[in-house]
ROSE-4610 file (N, C-alpha, C; in Angstrom, 1 decimal, always signed):
// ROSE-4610
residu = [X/X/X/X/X/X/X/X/X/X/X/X/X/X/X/X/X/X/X/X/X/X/X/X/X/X/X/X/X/X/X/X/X/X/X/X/X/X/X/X/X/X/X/X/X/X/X/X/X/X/X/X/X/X/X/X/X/X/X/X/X/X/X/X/X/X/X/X/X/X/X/X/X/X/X/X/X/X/X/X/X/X/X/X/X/X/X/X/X/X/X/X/X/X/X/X/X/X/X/X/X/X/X/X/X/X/X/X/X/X/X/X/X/X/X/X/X/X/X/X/X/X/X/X/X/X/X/X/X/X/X/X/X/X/X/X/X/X/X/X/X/X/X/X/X/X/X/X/X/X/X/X/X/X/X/X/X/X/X/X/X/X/X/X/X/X/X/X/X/X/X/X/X/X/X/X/X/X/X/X/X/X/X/X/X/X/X/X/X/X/X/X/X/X/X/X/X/X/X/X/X/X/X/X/X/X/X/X/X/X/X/X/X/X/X/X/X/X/X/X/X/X/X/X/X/X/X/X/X/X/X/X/X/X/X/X/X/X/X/X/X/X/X/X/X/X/X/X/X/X/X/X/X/X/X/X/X/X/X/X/X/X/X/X/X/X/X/X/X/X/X/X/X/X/X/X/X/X/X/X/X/X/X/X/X/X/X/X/X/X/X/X/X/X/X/X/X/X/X/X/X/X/X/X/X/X/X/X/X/X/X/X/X/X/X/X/X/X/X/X/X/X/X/X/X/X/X/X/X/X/X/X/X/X/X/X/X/X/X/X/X/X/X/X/X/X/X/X/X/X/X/X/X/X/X/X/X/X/X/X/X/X/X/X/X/X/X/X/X/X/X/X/X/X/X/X/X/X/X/X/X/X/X/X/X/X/X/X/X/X/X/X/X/X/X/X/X/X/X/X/X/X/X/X/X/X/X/X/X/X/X/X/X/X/X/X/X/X/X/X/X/X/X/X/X/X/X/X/X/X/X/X/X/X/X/X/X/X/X/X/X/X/X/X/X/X/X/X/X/X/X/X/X/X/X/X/X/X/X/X/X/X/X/X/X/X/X/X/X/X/X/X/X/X/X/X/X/X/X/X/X/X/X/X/X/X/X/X/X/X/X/X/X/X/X/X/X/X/X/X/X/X/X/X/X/X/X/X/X/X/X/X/X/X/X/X/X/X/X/X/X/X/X/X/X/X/X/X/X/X/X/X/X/X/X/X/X/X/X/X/X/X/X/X/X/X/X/X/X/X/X/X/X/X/X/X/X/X/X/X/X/X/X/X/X/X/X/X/X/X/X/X/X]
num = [1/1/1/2/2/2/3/3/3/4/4/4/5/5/5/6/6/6/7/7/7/8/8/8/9/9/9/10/10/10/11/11/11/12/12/12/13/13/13/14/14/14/15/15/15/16/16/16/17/17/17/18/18/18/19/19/19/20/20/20/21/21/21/22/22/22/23/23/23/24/24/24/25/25/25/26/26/26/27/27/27/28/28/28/29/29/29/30/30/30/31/31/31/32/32/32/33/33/33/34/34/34/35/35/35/36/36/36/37/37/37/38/38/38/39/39/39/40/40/40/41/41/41/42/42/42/43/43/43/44/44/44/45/45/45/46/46/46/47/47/47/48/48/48/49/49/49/50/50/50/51/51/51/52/52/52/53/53/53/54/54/54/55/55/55/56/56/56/57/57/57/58/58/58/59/59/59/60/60/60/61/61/61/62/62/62/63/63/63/64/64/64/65/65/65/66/66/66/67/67/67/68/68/68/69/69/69/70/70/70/71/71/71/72/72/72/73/73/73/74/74/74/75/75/75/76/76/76/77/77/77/78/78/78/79/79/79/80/80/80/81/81/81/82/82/82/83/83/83/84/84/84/85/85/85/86/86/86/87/87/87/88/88/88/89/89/89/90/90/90/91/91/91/92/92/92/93/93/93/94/94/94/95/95/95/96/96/96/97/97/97/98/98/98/99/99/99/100/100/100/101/101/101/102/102/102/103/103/103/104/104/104/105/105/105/106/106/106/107/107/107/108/108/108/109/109/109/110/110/110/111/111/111/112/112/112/113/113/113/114/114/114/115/115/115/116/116/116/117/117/117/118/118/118/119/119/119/120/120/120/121/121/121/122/122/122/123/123/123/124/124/124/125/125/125/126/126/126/127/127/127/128/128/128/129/129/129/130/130/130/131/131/131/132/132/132/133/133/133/134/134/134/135/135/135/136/136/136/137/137/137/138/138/138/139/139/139/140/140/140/141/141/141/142/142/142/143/143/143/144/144/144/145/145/145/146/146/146/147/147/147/148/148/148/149/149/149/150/150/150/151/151/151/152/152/152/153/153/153/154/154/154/155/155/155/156/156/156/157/157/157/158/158/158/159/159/159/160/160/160/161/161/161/162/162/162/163/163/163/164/164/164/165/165/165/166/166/166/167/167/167/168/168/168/169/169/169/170/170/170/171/171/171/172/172/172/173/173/173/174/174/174/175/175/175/176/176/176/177/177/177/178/178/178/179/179/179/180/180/180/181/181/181/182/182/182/183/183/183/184/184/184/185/185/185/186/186/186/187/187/187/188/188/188/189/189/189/190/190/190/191/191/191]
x = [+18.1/+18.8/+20.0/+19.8/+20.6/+22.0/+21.8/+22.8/+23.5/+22.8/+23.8/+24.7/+23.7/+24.9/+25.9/+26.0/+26.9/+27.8/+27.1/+28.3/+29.1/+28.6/+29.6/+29.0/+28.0/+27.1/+26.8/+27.0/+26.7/+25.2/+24.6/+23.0/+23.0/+23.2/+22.9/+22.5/+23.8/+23.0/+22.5/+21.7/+20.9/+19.6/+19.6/+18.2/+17.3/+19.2/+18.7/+18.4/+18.8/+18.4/+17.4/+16.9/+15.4/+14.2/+14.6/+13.8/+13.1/+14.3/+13.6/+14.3/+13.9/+14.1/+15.5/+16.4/+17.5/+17.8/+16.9/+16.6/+15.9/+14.9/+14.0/+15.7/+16.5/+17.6/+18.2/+18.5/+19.6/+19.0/+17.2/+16.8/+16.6/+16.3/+17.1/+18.5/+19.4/+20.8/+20.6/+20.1/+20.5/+19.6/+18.7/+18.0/+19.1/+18.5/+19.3/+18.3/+17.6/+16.4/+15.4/+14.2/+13.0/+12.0/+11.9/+11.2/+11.1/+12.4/+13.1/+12.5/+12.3/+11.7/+10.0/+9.5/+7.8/+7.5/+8.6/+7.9/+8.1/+9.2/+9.0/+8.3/+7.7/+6.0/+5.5/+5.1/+3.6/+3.6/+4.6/+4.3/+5.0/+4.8/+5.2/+4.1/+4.5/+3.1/+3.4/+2.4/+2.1/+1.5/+1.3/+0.7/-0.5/-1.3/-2.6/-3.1/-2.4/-2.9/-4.4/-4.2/-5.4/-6.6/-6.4/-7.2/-7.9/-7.7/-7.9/-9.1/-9.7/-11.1/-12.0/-11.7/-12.8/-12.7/-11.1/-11.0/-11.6/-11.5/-12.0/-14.0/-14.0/-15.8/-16.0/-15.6/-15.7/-15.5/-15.0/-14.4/-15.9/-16.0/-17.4/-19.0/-18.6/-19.8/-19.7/-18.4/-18.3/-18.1/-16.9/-16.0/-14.8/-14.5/-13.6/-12.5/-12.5/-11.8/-11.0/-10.0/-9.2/-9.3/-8.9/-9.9/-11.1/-12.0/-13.6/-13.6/-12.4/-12.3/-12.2/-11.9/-12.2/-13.5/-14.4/-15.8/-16.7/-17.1/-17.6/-19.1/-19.8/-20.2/-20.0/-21.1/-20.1/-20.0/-19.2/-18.9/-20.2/-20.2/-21.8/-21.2/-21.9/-21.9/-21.3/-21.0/-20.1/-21.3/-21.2/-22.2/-21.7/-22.7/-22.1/-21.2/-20.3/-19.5/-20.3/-19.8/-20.0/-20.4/-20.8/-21.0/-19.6/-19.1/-18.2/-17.5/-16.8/-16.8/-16.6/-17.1/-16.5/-15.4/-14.9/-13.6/-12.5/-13.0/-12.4/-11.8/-12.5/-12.7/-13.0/-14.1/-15.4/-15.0/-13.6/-13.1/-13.7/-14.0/-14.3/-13.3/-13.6/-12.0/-11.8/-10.5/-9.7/-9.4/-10.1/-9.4/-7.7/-7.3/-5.8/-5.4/-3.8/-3.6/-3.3/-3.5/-3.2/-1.8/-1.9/+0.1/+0.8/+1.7/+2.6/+2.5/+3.1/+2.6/+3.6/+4.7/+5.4/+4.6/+4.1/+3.7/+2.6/+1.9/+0.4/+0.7/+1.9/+2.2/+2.5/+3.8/+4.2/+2.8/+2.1/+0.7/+0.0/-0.5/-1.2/+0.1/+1.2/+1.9/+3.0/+2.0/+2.2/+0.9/+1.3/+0.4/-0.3/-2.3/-3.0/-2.3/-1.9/-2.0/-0.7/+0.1/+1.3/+1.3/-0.1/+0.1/+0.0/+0.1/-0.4/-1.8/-2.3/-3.8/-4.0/-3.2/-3.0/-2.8/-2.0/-1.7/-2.4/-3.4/-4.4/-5.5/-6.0/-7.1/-7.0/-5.5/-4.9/-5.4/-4.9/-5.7/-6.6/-7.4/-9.1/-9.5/-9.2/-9.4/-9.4/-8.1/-7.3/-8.3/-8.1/-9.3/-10.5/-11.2/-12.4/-12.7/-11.8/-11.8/-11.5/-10.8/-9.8/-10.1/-11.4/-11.7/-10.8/-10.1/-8.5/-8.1/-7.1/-6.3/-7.4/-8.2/-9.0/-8.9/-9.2/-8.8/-8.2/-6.9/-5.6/-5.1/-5.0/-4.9/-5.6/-7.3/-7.7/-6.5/-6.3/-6.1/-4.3/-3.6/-2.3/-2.5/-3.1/-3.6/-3.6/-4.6/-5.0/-3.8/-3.0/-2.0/-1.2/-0.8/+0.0/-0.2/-1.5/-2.3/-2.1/-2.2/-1.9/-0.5/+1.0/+1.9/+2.0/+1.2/+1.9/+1.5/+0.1/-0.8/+0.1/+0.3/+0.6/-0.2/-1.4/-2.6/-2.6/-1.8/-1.7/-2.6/-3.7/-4.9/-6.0/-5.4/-5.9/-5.9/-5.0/-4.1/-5.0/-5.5/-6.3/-7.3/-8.0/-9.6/-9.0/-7.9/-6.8/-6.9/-6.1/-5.6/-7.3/-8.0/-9.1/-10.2/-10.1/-10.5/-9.4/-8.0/-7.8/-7.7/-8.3/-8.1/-9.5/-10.6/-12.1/-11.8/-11.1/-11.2/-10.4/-10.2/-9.5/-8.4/-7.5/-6.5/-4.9/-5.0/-3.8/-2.5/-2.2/-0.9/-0.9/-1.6/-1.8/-1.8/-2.0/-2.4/-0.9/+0.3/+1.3/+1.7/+1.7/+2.1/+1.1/+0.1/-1.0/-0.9/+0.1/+0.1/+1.3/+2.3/+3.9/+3.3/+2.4/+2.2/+1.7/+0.3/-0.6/+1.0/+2.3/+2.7/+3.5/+3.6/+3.9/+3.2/+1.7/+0.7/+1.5/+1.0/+1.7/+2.2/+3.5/+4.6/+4.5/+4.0/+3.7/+2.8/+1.6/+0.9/+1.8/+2.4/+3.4/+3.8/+4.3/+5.5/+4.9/+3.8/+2.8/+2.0/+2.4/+1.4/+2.6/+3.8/+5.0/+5.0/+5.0/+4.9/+6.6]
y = [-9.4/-9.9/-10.6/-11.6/-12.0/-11.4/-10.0/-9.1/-8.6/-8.1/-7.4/-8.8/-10.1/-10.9/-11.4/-11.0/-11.1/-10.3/-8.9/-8.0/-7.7/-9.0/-9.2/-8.7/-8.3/-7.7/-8.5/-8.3/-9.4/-9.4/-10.3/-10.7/-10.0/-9.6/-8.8/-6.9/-7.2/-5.8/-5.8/-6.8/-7.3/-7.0/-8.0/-7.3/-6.3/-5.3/-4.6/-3.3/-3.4/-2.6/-3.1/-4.0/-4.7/-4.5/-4.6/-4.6/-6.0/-7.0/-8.6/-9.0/-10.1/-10.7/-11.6/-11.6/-12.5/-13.7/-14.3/-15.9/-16.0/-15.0/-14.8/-14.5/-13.9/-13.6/-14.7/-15.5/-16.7/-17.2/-17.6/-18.6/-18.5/-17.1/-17.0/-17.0/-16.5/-17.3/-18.6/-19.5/-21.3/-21.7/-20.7/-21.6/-21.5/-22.5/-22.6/-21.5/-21.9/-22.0/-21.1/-20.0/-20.0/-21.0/-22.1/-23.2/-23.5/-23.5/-24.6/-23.6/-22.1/-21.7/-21.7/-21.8/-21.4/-23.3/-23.8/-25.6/-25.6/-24.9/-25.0/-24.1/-23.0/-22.3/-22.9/-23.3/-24.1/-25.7/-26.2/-27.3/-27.5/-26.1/-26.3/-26.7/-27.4/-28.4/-27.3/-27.2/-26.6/-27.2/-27.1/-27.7/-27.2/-26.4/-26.6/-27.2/-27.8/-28.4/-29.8/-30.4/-31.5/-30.4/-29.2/-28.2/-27.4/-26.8/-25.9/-26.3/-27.0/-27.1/-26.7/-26.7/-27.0/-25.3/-24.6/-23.3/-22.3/-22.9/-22.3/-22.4/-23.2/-23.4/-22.3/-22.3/-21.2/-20.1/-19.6/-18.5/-17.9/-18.7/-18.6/-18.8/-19.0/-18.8/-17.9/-17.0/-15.3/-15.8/-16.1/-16.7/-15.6/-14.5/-13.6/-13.5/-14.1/-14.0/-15.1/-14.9/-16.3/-17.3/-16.4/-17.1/-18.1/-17.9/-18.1/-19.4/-19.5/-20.8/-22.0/-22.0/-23.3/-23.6/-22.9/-23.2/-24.0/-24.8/-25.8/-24.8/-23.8/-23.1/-22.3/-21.0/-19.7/-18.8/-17.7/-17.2/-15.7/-16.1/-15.4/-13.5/-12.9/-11.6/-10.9/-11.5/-10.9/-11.1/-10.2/-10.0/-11.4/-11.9/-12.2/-12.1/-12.7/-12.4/-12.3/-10.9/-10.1/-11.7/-11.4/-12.7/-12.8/-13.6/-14.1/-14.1/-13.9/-14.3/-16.1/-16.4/-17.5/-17.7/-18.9/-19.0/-18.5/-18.0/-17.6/-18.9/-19.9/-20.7/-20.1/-19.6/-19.1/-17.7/-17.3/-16.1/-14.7/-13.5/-12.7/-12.1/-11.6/-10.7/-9.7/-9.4/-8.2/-7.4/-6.2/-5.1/-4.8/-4.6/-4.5/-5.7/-6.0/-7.0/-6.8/-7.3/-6.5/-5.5/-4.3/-4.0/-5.1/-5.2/-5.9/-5.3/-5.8/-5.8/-4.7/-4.7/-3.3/-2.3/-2.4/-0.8/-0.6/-1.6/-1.3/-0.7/-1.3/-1.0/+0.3/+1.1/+1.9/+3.2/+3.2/+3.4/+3.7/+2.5/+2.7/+4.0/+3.7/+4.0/+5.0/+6.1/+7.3/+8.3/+9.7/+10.5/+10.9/+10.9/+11.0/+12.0/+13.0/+14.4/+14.3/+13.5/+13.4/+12.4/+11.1/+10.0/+10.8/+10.3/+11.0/+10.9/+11.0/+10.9/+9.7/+9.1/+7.4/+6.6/+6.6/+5.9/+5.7/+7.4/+7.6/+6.6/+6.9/+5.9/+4.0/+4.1/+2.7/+1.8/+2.6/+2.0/+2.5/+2.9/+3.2/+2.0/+1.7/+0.2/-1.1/-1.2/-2.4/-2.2/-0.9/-1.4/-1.5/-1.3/-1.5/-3.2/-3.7/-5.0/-6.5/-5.6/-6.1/-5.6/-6.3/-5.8/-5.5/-6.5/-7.1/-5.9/-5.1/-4.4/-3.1/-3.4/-1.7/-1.3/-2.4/-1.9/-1.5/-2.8/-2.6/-0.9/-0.2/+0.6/+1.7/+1.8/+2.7/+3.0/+1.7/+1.6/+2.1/+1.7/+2.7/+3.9/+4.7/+6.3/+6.8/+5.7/+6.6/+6.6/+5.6/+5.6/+6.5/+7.0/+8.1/+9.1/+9.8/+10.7/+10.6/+9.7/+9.9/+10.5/+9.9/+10.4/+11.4/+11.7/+13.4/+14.3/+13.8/+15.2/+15.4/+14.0/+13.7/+14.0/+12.6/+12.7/+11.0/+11.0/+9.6/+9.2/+10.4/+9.8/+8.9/+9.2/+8.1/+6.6/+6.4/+5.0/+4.0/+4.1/+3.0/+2.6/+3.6/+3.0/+2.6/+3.2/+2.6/+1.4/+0.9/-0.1/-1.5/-0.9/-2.1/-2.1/-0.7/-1.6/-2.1/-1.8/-2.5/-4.6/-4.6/-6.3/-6.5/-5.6/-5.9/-6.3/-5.8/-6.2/-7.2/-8.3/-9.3/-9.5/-9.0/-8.4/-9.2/-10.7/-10.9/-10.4/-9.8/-9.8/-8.3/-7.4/-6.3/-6.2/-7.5/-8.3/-7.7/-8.4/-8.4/-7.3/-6.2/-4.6/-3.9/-4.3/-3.4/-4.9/-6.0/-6.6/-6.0/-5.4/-5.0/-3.4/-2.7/-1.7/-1.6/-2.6/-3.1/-2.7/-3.5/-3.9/-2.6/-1.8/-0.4/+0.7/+0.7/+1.5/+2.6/+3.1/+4.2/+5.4/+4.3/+5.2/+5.3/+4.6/+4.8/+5.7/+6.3/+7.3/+8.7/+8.1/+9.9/+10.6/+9.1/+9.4/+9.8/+9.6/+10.2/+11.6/+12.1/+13.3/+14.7/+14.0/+15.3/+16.0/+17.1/+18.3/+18.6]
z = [-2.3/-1.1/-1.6/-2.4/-2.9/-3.5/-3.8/-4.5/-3.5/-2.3/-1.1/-0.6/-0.3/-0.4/-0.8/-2.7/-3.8/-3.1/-2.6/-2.3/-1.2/-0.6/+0.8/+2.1/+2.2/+2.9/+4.2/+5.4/+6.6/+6.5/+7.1/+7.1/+7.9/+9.0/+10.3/+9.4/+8.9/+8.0/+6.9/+6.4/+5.5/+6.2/+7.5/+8.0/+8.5/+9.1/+9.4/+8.1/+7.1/+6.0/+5.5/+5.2/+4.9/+6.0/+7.3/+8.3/+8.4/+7.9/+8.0/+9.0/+10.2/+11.3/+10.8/+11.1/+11.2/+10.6/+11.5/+10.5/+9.4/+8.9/+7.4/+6.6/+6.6/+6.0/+5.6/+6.8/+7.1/+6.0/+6.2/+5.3/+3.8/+3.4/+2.0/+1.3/+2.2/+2.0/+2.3/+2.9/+2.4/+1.6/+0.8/+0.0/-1.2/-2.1/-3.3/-4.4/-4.2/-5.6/-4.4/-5.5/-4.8/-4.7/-5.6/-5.5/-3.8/-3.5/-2.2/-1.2/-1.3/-0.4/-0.4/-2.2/-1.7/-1.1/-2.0/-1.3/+0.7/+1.1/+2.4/+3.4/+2.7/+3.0/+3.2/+1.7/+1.6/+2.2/+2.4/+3.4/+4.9/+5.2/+6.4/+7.6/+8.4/+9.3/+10.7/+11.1/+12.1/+13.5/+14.9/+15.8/+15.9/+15.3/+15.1/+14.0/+12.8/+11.9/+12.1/+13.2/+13.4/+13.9/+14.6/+15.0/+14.1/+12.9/+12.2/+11.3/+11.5/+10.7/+11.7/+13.3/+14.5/+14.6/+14.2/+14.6/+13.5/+12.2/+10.7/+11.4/+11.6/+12.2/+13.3/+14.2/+15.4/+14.8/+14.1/+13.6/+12.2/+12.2/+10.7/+11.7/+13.2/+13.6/+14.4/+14.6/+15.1/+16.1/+16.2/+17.4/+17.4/+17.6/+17.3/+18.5/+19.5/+20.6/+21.2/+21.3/+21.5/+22.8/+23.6/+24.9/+24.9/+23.9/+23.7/+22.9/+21.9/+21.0/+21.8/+22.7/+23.4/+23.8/+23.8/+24.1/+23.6/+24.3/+22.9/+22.1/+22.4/+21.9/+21.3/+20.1/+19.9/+21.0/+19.7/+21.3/+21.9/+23.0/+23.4/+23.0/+22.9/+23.1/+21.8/+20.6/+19.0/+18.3/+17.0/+16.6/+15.2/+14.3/+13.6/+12.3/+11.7/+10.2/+9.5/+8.8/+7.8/+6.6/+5.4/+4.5/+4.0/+3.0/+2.9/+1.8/+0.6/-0.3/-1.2/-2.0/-2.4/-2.8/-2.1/-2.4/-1.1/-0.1/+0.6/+2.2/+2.1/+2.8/+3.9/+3.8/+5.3/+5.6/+5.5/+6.4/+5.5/+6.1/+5.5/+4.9/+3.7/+3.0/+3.8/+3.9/+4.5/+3.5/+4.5/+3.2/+3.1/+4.5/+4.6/+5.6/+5.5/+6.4/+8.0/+9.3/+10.7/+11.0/+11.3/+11.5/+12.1/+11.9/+13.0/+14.6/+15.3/+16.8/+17.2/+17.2/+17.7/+17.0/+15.7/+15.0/+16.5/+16.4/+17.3/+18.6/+18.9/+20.7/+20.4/+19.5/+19.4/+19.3/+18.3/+18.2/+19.8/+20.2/+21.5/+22.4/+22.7/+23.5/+23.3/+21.9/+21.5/+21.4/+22.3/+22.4/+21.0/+21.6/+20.3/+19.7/+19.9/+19.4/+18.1/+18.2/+17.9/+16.6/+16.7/+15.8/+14.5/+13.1/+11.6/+12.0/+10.8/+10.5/+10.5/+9.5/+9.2/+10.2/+11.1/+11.9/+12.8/+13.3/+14.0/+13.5/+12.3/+11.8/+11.5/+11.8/+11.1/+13.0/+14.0/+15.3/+15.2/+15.4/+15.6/+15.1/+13.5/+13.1/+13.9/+14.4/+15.1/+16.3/+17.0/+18.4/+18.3/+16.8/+16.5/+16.7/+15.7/+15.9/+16.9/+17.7/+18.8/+20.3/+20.9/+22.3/+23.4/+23.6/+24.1/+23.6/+22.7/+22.4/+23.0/+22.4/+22.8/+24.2/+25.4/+26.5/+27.1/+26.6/+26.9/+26.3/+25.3/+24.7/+26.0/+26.5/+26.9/+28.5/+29.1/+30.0/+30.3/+28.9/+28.7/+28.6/+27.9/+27.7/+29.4/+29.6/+31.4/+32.0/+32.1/+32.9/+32.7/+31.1/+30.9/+31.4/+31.1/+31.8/+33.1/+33.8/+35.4/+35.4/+35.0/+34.6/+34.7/+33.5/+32.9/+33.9/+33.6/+35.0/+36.8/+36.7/+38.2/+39.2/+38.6/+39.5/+40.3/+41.2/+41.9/+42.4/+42.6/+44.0/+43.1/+41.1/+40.4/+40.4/+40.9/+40.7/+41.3/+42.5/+42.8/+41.9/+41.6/+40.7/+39.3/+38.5/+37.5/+37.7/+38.9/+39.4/+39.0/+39.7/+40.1/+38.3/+37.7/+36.1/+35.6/+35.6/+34.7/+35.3/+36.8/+37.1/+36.8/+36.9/+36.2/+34.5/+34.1/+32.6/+32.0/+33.1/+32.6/+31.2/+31.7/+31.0/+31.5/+31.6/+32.6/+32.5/+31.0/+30.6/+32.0/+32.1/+33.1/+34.4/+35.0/+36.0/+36.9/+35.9/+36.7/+37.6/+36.3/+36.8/+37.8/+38.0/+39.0/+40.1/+40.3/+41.4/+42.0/+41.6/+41.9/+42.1/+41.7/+42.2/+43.7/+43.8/+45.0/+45.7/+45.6/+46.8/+47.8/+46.9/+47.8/+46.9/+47.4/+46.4/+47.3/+48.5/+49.0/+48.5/+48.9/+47.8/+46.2/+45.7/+44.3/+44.1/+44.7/+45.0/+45.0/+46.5/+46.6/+45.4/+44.5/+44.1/+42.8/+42.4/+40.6/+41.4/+42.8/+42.9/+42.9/+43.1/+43.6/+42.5/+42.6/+41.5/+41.4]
């Protein structure tokens, strides 16, 4: 990084040739030293910091859902964590680390037929793990499918799992549909 910026290089197209976010750029241009950046990693304080022993505990008694970590119990219905290794402070080792969240959307919100193999199996993983994403995921597929096929007389029962599966981010789009189902009907059946 440092060298594209020797060479005059804007950060803007620094990041975007790197594929690093804007300000990760900025902040290696004002460091001086790498010291100055691993010391402002590693002590950077966070708003869950007074929390993270009560959320490391929830988590080691198979608390896997975020919603659920408020409970002052575990969380009912998860099976429990795999054993552990030492040294890991409670968490189970990861074989790989999560994709980033656009890969996953992009993923969910590309036809199976089309993903690699890899990328096919790389979700399978993510929804294996991730209840929340799994549904959300099943309940994008169907929608497409209603789309493509242009089967509208689907949309209501669509409509009512995806507000059974407690999904609020979903909530919004099947309330603005409710409001002229109707026409939204006509309009996914016209051939």
């Amino acid at each position: 990084m440092q060298e594209r910026i020797a060479e005059g290089q804007s950060l803007t197209a620094i990041s975007r040739e790197l594929r690093l976010d804007y300000s990760t750029v900025r902040r290696f241009d004002s460091a001086t030293s790498i010291d100055e950046l691993l010391f402002r990693a590693a002590n950077r304080q966070s708003i869950l910091d007074g929390d993270k022993s009560h959320l490391h505990q929830r988590r080691n008694e198979g608390c896997h859902d975020i919603p659920q970590l408020q409970l002052p119990r575990g969380c009912p219905d998860r099976p429990p964590l795999p054993p552990t290794d030492e040294g890991s402070g409670g968490f189970p080792a990861v074989s790989r680390p999560a994709p980033p969240p656009r890969r996953a959307v992009r993923w969910i919100g590309t036809n199976p037929e089309r993903l690699s193999a890899g990328d096919a199996q790389e979700l399978k993983e993510v929804r294996a793990v991730c209840p929340h994403l799994d549904a959300a995921a099943a309940h994008v597929r169907d929608s497409a499918a209603m789309l493509h096929d242009r089967r509208g007389a689907l949309l209501p029962d669509w409509m009512t799992r995806v507000l059974a599966d407690g999904l609020p981010a979903l909530h919004s789009p099947v309330t603005g549909l409710r409001r002229d189902q109707d026409a939204v009907v006509a309009g996914l059946s016209m051939g």
